[in-house]
N, C-alpha and C positions, 0 to 999 in steps of 0.2 A: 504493500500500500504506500503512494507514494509519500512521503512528508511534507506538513504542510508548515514548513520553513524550507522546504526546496530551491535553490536558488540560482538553476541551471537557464541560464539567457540561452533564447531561440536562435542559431548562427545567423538565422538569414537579417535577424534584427542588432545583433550584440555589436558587428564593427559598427554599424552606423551610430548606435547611439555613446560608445566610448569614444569615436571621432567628436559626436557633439559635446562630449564630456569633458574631453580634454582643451576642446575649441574656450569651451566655457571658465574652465578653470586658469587656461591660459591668460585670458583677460580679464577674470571676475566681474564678466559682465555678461546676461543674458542678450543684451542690445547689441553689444559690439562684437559677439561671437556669433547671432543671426546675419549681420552686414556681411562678416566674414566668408560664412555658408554660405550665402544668396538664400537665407531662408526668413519667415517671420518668427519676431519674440516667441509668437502664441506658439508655434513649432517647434523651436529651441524649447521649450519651456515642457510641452508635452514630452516631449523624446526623455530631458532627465527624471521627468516624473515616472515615465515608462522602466527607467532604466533604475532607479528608485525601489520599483514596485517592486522588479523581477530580482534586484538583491534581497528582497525579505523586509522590506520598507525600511532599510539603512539612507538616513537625510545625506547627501553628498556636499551640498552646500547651506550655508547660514544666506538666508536671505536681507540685506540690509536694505537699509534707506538708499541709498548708492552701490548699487552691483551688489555681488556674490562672494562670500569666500570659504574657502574649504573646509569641510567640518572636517574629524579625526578619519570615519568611516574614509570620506573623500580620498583625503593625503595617503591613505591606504591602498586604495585603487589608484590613484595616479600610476606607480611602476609597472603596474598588471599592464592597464591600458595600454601605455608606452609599447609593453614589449607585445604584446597582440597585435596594435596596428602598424606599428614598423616592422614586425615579421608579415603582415601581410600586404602592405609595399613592398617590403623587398621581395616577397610569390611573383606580385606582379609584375614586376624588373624583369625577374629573372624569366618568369612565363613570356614578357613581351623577347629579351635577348634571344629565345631560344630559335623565332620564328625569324630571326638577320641571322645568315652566314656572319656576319663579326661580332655576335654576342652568342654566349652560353656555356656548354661545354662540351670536350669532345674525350670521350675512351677509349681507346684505341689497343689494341696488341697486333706484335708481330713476329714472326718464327724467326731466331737467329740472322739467316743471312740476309735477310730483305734488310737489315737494318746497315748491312757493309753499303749501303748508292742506295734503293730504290725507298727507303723509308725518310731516311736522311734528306733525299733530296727534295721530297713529295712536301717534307714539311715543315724545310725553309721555307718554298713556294707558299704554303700554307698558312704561316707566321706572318707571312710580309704581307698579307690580302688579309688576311683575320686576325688581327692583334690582339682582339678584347674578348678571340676565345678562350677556356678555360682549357689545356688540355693536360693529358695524362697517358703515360705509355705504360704498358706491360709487355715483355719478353715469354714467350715460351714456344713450346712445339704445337704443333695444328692442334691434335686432339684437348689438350687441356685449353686451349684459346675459344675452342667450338663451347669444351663446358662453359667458359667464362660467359662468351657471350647469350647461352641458349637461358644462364641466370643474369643475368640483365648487371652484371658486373662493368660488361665493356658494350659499346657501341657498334665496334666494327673489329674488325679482325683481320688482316693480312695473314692468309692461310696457303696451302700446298696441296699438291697431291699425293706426297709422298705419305707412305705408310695407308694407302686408299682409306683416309678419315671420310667419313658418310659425310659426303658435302650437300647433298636433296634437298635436306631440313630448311636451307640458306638460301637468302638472295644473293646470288653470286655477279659481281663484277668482273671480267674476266681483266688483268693487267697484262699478263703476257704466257710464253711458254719457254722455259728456259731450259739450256743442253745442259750436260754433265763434261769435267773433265777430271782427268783422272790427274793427281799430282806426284809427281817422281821428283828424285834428288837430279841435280844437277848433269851429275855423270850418268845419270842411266842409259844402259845401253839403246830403249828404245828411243830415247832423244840425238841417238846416231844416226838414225833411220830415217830422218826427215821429222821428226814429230809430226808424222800424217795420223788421221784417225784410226783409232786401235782398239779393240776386239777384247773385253777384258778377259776373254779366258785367255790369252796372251798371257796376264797374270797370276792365273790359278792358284801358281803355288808361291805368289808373293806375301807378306805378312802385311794384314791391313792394319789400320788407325782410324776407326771409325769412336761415333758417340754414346754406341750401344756395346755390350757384349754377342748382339744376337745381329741378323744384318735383316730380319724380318720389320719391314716397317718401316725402314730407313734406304737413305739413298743407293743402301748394297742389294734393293730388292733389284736393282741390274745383272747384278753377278747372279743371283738365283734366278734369273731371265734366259743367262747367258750358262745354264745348265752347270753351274761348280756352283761350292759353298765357301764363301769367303773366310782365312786364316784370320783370325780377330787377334793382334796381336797385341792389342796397347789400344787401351778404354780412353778416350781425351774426347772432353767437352767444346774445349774452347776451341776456334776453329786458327785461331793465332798461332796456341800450343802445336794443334795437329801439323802445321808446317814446320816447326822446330822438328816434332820428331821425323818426317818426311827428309829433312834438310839432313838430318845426321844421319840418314841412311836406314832410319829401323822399320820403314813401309812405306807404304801409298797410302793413298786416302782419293775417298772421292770429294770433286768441288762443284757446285752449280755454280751456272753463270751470273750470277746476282754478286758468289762472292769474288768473283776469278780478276775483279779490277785491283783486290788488295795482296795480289803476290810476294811471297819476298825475292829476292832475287836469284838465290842460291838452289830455288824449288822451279820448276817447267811443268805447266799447265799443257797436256793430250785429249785432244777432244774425243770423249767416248762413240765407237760407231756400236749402236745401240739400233740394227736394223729392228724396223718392225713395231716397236717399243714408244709407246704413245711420249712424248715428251712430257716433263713436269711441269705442269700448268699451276700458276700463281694468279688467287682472286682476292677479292675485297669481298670478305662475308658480313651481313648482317641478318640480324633476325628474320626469318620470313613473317610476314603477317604485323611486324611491328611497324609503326611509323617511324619515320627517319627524321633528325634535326635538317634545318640547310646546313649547319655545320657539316654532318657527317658525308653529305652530297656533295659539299664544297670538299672535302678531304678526299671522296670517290676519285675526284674530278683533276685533284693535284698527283695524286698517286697513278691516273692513268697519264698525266703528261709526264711524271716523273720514268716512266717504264717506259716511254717509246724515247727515251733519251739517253738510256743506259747503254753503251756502246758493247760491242758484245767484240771479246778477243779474236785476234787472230794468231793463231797458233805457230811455231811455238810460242812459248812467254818465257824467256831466260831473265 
């Protein structure tokens, strides 16, 4: 049953009348807080009595010969007020920013190498057109970037095809389709050969440097394409690291072309001939069914100019 000292304000009524409350209190004066509003005394005057009533008949104001001033109850409610209608200005800001490409904000994730050139460069573009967005980045591999965004974590997603993550669920932007090359030390004997395109069963029995222990799921499902199962020799993450060990001679690794513009010099980039083998396609995922900011459309938009600008090697790379 409910109580009847209840003292719950209707929303659709409560900002309006702590806007005329605070209007009021501002000036201690019903006359010059109506001018204010563009509204009449008699108006001003109902709305605090309304707003009066719905606190349990707490008097907000002493009424004087000359204006208004704050009873105790009042000076109590002043901070409330404050922070309810400046939190729902700032709604508003932030609702109006969200519908301009240069307000709001954007969340974004990207798989390791998009971030060597195609991310990097998508979002200088992106900064120098959108200053007053808000954004934020997250690192990881497709599948865990898919959960991020299917929980409303991230906005968009710069994703792969590698490791076949179920991309359906997603409105997909396609940005491009990138080769693979394979990385040798310096002196390898096939960078005597012309470093023309090569066959990875060439390397069968070479010791890899990949980021897995297993090569299911990752850029070595070529090598399981190309009928052998890759020597997993040396577990490294970073794909900086994995040239050092490439450079001293202890494997190969594979590179897509996203990352192939940051070589060191001592490692030779071999373009994989990978007949048959669909290339690894690189998209821009977001939500199916959700609505999109202009930001995130404006971010679409910089990441597809950033991808037809990434120049792609020509082989060898000493």
């Amino acid at each position: 049953m409910p109580s009847p000292h209840r003292t719950d304000l209707p929303p659709d009524l409560a900002t309006v009348w702590l806007r005329v409350f605070l209007e009021v209190a501002r000036h201690e004066s019903f006359t010059v807080a109506a001018r204010t509003l563009g509204w009449t005394q008699s108006a001003v005057s109902r709305q605090i009595a309304s707003l009066e009533g719905a606190l349990g008949g707490s008097q907000l104001f002493d009424r004087l010969p000359r204006g208004v001033r704050l009873t105790e109850a009042g000076r109590v409610l002043v901070p409330y007020a404050e922070t309810v209608t400046g939190a729902l200005h700032g709604a508003v800001r932030e609702l109006a920013a969200l519908r301009e490409p240069a307000g709001g904000r954007l969340r974004f994730g990207a798989f390791p190498t998009a971030d060597a050139a195609l991310v990097p460069h998508a979002l200088g573009a992106f900064r120098a057109r959108s200053p007053g967005v808000r954004v934020s980045r997250e690192e990881g591999l497709t599948p865990s970037l898919l959960d991020r965004l299917t929980g409303g974590r991230l906005d968009l997603a710069v994703v792969s095809t590698t490791g076949g993550a179920p991309l359906s669920a997603y409105e997909l932007s396609h940005l491009l389709d990138e080769s693979l090359y394979v990385a040798v030390p310096a002196g390898h004997p096939l960078v005597g050969e012309g470093g023309g395109p090569v066959r990875l069963g060439r390397l069968a029995d070479a010791d890899w440097i990949a980021g897995s222990p297993r090569p299911e799921g990752t850029l070595l499902d070529a090598a399981l394409r190309q009928g052998f199962r890759p020597r997993i020799a040396h577990v490294v993450g970073e794909w900086t690291a994995k040239q050092g060990y490439v450079a001293a001679g202890l494997g190969v690794t594979l590179v897509p072309a996203l990352a192939a513009q940051s070589v060191r010099p001592d490692v030779v980039l071999l373009p994989v001939l990978d007949e048959g083998a669909p290339a690894r396609a690189v998209y821009a995922a977001t939500p199916r069914g959700r609505s999109s900011s202009p930001a995130v459309a404006a971010f679409v938009g910089a990441l597809r100019e950033a991808a037809g600008r990434i120049p792609r090697p020509s082989p060898p790379m000493a």
